[in-house]
N, C-alpha and C positions, 0 to 999 in steps of 0.2 A: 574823459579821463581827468583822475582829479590834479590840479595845479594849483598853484598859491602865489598869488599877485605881488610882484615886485616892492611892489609900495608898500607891503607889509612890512619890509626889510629895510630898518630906516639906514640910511648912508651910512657907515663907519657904524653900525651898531649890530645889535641882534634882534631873531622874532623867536619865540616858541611857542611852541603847542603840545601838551600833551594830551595824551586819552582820545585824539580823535576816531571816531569810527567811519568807518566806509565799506559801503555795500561790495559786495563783489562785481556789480556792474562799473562801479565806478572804479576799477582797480582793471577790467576788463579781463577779470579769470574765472573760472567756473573748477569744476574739479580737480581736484579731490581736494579742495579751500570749503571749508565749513559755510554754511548757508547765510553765519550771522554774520558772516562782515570778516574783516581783519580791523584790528587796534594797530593805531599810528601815532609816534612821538616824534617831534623831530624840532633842531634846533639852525637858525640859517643865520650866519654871519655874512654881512655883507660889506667889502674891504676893497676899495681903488676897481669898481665895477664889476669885481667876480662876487657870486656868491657861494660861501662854504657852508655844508652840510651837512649834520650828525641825526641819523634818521634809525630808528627802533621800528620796525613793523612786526607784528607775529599773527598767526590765525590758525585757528582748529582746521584738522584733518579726517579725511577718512581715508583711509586705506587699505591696499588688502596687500594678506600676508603673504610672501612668495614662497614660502613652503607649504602652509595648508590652505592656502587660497582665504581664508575665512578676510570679511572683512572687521577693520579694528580703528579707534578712536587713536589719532595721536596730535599731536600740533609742532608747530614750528616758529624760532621766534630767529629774528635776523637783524645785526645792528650794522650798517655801512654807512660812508662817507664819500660824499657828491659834489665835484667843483661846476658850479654852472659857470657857463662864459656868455656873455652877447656874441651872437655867431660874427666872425669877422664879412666886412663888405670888402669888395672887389671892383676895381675901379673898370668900368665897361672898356674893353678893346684890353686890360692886362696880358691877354695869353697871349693877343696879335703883337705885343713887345718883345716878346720871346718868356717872358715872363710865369714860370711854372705856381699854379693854382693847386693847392688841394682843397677842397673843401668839405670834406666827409663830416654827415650826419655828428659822428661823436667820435672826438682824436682820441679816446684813450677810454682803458675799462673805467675812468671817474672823473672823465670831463664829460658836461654834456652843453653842446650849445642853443641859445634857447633865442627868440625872435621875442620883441616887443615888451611886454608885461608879466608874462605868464611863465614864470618856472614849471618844466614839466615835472613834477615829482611823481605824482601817480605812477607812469613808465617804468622811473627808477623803482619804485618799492614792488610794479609787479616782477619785471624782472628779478631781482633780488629773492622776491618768496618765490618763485619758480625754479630758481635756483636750488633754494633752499631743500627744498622738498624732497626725501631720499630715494635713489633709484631703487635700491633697494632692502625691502620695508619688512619686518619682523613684528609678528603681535607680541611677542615673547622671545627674550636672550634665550633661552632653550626650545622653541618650539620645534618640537618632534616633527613636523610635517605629514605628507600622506606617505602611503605603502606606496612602491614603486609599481606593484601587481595588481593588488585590486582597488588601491585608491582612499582609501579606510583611513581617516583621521587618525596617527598613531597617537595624538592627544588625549585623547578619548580610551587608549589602551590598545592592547597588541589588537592584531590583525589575526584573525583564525588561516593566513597563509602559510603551507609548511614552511619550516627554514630551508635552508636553500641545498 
């Protein structure tokens, strides 16, 4: 999964990147994400040990239409915002104090806490194009769909079914 090393992000400053590409393994999604990758920009400010996040991902589509089934080319392009934290530590025997712990994976839809060097972004950006991607998906603002009877692309022109 792809991540970006803290040391990139110098103290009280910023890193950027644009135009970077990444395969689809490296994002760990497969369909219906285009074959060539997805395009990533993103900008990390790093402030009193959090890092803040301004991140651009988008990638080609394939899709199929839910009224005429056919499949159709579309894309998706997604701009969100990510606070990484250093996951907090827990001083061993805290709970036996009576002391209430939460420690959940990620407190919030844009904190994400992260261990040692490695910001995970990859996660954030597949999540986020996963998100993105429409349930449901149209070739065309007017596609006619099929016949309800025989099934007939009314795209394509009437259906030889009587009317009704």
């Amino acid at each position: 999964m792809y991540t970006v090393r803290l040391t990139r992000v110098p103290e009280d400053g910023a890193a950027k990147e644009t135009d970077v590409r990444l395969s689809l393994d490296d994002l760990a999604l497969g369909a219906p994400f285009d074959a060539a990758g997805v395009r990533l920009s993103w900008e990390l400010t790093r402030m009193m040990g959090k890092v803040y996040g301004k991140v651009r991902a988008g990638s080609g589509l394939t899709l199929t239409c839910s009224r005429c089934l056919k499949d159709f080319a579309s894309s998706v392009e997604t701009d969100f915002a990510v606070l990484f934290e250093p996951r907090p530590r827990v001083e061993r025997g805290a709970q036996d104090r009576g002391g209430v712990v939460d420690l959940d994976d990620d407190a919030g839809p844009s904190v994400v806490f992260f261990d040692g060097e490695e910001l995970p972004l990859g996660e954030e950006v597949r999540q986020e194009l996963e998100l993105a991607v429409p349930f449901h998906s149209l070739c065309r603002e007017r596609c006619a769909g099929l016949c309800a009877r025989c099934g007939a692309d009314l795209n394509e022109g009437a259906c030889a079914c009587p009317d009704p």
